[in-house]
N, C-alpha and C positions, 0 to 999 in steps of 0.2 A: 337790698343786695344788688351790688351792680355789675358785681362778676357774675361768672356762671357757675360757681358754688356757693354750698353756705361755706362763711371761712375762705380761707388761700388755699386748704388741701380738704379730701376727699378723705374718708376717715379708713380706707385701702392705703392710701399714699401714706397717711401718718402712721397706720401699722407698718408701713414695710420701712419709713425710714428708721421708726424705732428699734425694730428688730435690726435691721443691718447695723444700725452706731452700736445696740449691747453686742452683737455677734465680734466685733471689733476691738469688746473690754477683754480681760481678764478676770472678770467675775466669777465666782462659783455659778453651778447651774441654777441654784436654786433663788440666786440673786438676780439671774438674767432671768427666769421663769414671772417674776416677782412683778420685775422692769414691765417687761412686755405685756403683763394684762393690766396694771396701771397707768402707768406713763402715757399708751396713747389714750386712753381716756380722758384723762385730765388736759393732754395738748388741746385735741378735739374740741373738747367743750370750751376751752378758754379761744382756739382758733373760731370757732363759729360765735362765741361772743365778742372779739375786737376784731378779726382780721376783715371783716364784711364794714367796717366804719372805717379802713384805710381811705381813701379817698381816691378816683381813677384822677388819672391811668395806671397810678402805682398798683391798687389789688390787679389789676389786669394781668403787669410785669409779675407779679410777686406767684398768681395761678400758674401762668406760662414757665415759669421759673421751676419752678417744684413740677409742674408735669413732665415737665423735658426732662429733669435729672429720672423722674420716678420711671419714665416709661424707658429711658434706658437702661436705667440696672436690672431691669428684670428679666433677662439672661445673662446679666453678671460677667455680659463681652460689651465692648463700648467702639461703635464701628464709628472711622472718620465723619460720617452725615452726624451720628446723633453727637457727639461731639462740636460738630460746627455749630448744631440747633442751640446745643446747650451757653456754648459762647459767645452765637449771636443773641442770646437772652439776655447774658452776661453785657453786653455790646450797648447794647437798648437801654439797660438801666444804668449805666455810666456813663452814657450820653444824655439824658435824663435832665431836664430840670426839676428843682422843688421848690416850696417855700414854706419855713420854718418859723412861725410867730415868735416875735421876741428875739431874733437872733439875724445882727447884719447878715447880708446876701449875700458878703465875699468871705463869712467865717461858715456860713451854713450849707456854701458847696462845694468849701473845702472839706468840713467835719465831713459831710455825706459824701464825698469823693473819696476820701480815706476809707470810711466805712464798705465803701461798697467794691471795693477796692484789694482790701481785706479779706470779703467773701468773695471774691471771683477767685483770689487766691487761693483761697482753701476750695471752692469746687473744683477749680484747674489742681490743686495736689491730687483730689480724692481719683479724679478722672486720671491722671497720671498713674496714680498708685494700682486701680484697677487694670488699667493697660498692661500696665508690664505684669502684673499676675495673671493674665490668660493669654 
């Protein structure tokens, strides 16, 4: 383990992301009840079985990533600083080199530029969507 957890998240950080995504569904209660004492179980144990074989600096990005989102939702206001924290996260891993066995250098930071690209997008939505509701 070269991060500072087992896994990329902390098995607090994986409860609250799972609650906030089902609080989000349209599920019956007793479907979201269901979710919530499964699901982060099973993340958990698969997160501390692969995410600790990521390779640094990526588990490093990937910790800092999930902290910063976690420790800002949790008063469910999203103030400019943690915003910036969360974008310059965002920033790091896009600037980012990798290398991908098996796959030219100019298709593998492309795919991973898309990829990552993708999620900055969807965190920038969630952080948008949260803003304007408080």
């Amino acid at each position: 383990m070269l991060g500072k957890k087992e896994g990329l998240a902390t098995r607090e950080e994986i409860k609250f992301f799972v609650d906030f995504a089902v609080e989000e569904t349209d599920l019956n209660m007793l479907y979201k009840t269901g979710i919530k004492i499964v699901v982060p179980a099973l993340v958990d144990s698969l997160d501390n079985k692969v995410g600790d074989k990521l390779p640094e600096p990526w588990q490093t990005y990937c910790e800092d990533m999930i902290t910063s989102i976690y420790e800002a939702l949790q008063d469910k206001v999203l103030t400019d600083e943690e915003i910036d924290g969360i974008l310059s996260n965002v920033a790091t891993i896009l600037a980012a080199e990798i290398d991908v066995p098996l796959i030219e250098e100019a298709d593998e930071v492309e795919a991973f530029e898309y990829l990552m690209k993708y999620l900055a997008v969807q965190v920038r939505y969630v952080i948008n969507k949260r803003k304007e509701n408080s």
